[in-house]
C-alpha positions as CSV (number, residue, x, y, z in Angstrom):
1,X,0.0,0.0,0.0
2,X,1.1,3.6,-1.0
3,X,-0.6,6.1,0.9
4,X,-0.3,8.4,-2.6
5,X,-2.7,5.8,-3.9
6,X,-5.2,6.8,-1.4
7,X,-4.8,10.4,-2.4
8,X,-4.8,9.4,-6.1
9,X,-8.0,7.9,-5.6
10,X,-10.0,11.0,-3.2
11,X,-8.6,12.9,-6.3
12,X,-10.3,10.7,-8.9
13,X,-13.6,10.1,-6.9
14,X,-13.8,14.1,-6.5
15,X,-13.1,15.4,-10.1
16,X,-14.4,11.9,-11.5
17,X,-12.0,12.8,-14.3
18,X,-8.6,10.7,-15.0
19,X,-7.2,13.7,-17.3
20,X,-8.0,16.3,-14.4
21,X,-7.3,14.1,-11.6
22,X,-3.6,13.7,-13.1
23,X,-3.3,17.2,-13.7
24,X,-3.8,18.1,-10.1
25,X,-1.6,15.0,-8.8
26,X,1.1,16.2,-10.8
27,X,1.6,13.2,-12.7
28,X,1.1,11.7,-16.3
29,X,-2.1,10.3,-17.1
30,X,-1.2,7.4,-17.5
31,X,1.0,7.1,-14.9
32,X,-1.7,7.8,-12.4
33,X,-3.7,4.8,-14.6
34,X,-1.3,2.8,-13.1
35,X,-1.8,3.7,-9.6
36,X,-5.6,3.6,-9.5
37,X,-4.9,0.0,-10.8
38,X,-2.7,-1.3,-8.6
39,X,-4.8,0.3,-5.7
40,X,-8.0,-1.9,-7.2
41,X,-5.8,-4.6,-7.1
42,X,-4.8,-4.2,-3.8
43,X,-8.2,-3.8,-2.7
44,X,-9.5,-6.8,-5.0
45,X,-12.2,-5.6,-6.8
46,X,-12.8,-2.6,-9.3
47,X,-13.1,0.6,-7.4
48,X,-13.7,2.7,-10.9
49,X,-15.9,2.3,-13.7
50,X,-14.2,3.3,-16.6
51,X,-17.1,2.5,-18.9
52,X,-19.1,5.6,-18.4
53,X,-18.7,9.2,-18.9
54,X,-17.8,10.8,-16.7
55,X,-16.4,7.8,-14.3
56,X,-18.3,6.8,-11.8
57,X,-17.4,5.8,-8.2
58,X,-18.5,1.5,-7.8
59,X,-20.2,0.3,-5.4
60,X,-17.5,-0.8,-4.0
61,X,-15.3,2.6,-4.1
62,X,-18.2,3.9,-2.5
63,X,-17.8,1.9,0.3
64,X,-14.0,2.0,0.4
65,X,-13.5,6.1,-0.3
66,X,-14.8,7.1,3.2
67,X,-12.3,5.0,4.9
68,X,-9.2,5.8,2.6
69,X,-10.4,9.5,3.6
70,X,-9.5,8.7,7.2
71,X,-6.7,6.9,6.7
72,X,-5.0,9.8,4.8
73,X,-6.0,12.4,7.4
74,X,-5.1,10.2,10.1
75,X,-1.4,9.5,9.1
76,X,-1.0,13.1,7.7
77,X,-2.1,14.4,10.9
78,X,0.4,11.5,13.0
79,X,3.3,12.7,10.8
80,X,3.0,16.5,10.8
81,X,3.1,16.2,14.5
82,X,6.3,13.6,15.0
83,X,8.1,16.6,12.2
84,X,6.8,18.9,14.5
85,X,8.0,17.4,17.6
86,X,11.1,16.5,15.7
87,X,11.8,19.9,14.7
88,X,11.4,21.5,17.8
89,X,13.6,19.4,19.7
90,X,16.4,19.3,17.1
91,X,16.2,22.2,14.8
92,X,17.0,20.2,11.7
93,X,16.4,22.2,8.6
94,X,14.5,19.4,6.2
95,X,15.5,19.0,2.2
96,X,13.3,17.7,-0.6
97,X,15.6,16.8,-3.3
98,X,15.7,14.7,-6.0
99,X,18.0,11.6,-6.1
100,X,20.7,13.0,-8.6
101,X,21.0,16.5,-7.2
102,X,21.4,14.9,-4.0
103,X,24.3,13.1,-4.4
104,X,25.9,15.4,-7.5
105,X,25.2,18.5,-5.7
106,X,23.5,19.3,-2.2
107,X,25.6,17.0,-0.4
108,X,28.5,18.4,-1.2
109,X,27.0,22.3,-0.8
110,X,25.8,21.3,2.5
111,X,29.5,20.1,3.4
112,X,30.7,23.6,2.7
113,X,27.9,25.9,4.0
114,X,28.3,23.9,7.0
115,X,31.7,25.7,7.1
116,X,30.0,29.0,7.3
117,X,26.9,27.7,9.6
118,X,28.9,25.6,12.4
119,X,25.2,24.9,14.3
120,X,24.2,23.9,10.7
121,X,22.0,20.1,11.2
122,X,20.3,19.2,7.7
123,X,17.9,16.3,7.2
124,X,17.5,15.3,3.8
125,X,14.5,13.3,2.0
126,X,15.3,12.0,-1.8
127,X,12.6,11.2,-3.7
128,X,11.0,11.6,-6.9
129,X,9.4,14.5,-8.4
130,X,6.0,14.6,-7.1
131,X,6.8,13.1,-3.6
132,X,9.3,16.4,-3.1
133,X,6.7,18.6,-4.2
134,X,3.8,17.4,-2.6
135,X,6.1,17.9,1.1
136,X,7.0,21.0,0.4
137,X,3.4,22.2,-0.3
138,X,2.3,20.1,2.4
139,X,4.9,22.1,4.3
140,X,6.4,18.7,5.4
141,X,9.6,20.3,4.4
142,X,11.1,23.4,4.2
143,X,13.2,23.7,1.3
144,X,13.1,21.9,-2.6
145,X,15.6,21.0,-4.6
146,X,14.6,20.0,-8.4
147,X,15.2,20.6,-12.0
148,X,13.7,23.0,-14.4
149,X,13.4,22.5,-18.0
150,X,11.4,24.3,-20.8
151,X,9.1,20.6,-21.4
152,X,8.3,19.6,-18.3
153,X,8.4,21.8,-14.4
154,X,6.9,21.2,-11.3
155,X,3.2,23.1,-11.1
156,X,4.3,25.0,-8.1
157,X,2.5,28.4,-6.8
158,X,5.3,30.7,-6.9
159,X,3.1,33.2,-5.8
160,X,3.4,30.9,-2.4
161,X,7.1,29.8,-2.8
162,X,10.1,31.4,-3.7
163,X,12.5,30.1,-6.7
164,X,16.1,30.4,-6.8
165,X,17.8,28.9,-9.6
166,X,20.9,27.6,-8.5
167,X,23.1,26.3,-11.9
168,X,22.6,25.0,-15.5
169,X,23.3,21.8,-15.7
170,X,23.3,19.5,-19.5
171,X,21.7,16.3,-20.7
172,X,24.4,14.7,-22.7
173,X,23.9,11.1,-24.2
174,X,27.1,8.9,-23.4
175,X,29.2,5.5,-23.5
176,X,31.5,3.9,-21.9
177,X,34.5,5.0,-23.9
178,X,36.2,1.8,-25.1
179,X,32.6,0.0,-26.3
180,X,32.0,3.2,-27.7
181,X,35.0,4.0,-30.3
182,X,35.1,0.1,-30.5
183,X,31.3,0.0,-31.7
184,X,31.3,3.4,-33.9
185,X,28.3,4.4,-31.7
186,X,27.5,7.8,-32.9
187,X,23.5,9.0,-32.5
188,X,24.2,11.4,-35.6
189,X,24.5,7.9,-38.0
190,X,20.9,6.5,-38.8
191,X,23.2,3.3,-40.7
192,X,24.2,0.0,-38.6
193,X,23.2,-2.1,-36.0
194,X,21.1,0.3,-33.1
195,X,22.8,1.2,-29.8
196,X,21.7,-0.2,-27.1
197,X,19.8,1.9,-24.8
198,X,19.9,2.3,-21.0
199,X,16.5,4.5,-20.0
200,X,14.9,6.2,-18.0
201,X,11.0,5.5,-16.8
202,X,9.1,7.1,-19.2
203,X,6.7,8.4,-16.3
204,X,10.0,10.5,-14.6
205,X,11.1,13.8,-14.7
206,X,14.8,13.1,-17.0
207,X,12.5,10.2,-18.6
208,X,9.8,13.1,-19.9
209,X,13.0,15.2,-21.1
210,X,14.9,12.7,-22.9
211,X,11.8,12.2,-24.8
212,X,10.9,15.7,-25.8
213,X,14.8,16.3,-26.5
214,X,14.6,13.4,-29.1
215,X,10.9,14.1,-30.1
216,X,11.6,14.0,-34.1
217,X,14.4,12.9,-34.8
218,X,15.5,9.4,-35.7
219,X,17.2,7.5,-32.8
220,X,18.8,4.5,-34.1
221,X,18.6,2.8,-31.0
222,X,17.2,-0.8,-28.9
223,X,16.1,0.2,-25.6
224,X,17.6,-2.8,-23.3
225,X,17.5,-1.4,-19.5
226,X,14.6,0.7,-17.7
227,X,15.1,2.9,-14.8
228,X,14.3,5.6,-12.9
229,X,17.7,6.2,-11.2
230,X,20.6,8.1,-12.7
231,X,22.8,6.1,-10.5
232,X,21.7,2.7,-11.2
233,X,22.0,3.4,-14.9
234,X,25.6,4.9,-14.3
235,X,26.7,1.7,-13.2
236,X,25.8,-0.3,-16.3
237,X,26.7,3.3,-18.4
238,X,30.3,2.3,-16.5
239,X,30.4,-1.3,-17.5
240,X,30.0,-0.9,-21.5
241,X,26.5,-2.0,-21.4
242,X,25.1,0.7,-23.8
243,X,24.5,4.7,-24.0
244,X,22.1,6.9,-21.6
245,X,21.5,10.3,-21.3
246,X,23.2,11.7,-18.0
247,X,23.5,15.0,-16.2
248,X,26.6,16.4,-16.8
249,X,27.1,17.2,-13.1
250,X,26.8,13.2,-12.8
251,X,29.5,12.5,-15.0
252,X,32.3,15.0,-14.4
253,X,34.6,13.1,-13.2
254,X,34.2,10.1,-15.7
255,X,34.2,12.5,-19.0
256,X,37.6,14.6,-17.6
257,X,39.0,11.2,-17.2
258,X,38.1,9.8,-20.2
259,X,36.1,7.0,-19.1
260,X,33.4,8.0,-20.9
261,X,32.3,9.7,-24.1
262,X,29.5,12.0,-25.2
263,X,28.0,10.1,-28.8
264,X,25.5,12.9,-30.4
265,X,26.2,16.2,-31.1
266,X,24.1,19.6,-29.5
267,X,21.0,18.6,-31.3
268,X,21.0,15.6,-29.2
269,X,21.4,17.6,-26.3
270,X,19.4,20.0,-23.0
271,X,20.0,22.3,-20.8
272,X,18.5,21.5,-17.3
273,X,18.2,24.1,-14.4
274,X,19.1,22.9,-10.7
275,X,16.4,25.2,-8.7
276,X,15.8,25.8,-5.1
277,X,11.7,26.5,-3.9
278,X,11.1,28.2,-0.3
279,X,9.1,30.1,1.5
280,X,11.1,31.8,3.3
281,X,8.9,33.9,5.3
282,X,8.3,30.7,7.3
283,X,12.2,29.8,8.0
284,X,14.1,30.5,11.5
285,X,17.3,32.5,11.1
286,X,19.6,30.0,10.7
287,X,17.8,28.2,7.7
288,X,17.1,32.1,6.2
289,X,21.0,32.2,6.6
290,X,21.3,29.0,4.4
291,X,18.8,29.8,2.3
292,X,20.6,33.0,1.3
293,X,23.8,30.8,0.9
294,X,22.1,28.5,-1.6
């Protein structure tokens, strides 16, 4: 059980809309499809009828809806208060932050503001897209880390919050070096065997980007590896197991070193924006201080 089902699901039974229901989850359609199906199969019987127009609540979603409505207020209301509590005792200030920027870039930032800030104490959740926004709307946390880009941004009121945009980072499609010279992998030639393909989810945030970056054009590629981490594909990127698009913050070491090498030129390419949300009317000094530091 995911509690976001439960939420997906008071979404779907209010709008009784998939299309608007998504819209307001901040996910794709079909992702949140997905999600309303595994909750039905969770629950063992059909919660939806999808045969009508609008949907309709079953008999059964009747039944269910009232008690999913408790158990989301229930364990939102148990959580705020152990953050609360958590808070207060140990004035930790709390970090939404997707998995890549995480690792290629906050952890490291935090290491040297920490310099500046000795009573600095950080506590940081990595997660996907929607999970980060949803906590800091939810005001679970109190800063955001994510990525910007021109297809695809998080639908945050930034009449409520605050964005700082932090750096530019790039998309770049690469292989390991060796397979790569050794193969003549080169996205630009539409001739020869295709390239294998490492992924991302098309439902995530660099999955949605890669796509609208390649839109048109011809990739002469086999997809042969799914994910929805930028590490996990790094690994097999490392071992010669095909191309992926990576963040070029991700890679800096491996491309000054040689290890590996971009395969397309700019057209195959994106810029991406590493951006901070607050609100920092609602910050104590010391996190105000960081937040200025960002």
């Amino acid at each position: 059980m995911d509690l976001n089902w439960l939420r997906d699901f008071e979404c779907l039974a209010r709008t009784l809309s998939f299309t608007r229901a998504s819209d307001e989850r901040n996910i794709t359609q079909s992702a949140f499809s997905r999600r309303i199906k595994a909750l039905e199969s969770w629950v063992g019987l059909p919660l939806v009828n999808r045969a009508t127009y609008p949907v309709q609540i079953t008999e059964a979603g009747q039944q269910f809806l009232p008690v999913a409505l408790a158990a989301i207020s229930q364990l939102s209301e148990t959580r705020q208060s152990l953050r609360d509590a958590d808070r207060g005792d140990s004035r930790f200030i709390r970090f939404s932050v997707l998995h890549t920027i995480s690792i290629n870039y906050l952890a490291s930032r935090i290491e040297e503001m920490q310099l500046q800030i000795p009573e600095l104490r950080t506590r940081v959740r990595s997660d996907s897209l929607s999970t980060c926004c949803e906590l800091l709307v939810e005001g679970a946390v109190d800063i955001m880390l994510c990525y910007y880009h021109h297809s695809v941004s998080p639908k945050i009121d930034e009449a409520a919050f605050i964005r700082k945009d932090l750096l530019t980072d790039r998309l770049i499609p690469v292989a390991a070096t060796k397979q790569a010279r050794a193969n003549l992998w080169n996205l630009n030639k539409q001739n020869g065997s295709p390239i294998p393909y490492l992924a991302y989810e098309p439902t995530s945030f660099l999955g949605t980007v890669v796509e609208n970056t390649v839109e048109r054009q011809l990739l002469n590629a086999e997809e042969i590896y799914v994910d929805g981490l930028v590490e996990t594909i790094k690994r097999r990127l490392l071992k010669g197991s095909g191309f992926a698009w990576m963040p070029a913050t991700a890679i800096e070491t491996e491309l000054s070193e040689g290890v590996l090498v971009p395969i397309g030129d700019d057209c195959w390419r994106t810029s991406l924006t590493v951006s901070a949300l607050s609100n920092p009317e609602t910050l104590d000094p010391t996190a105000r201080r960081l937040w200025d530091l960002l």
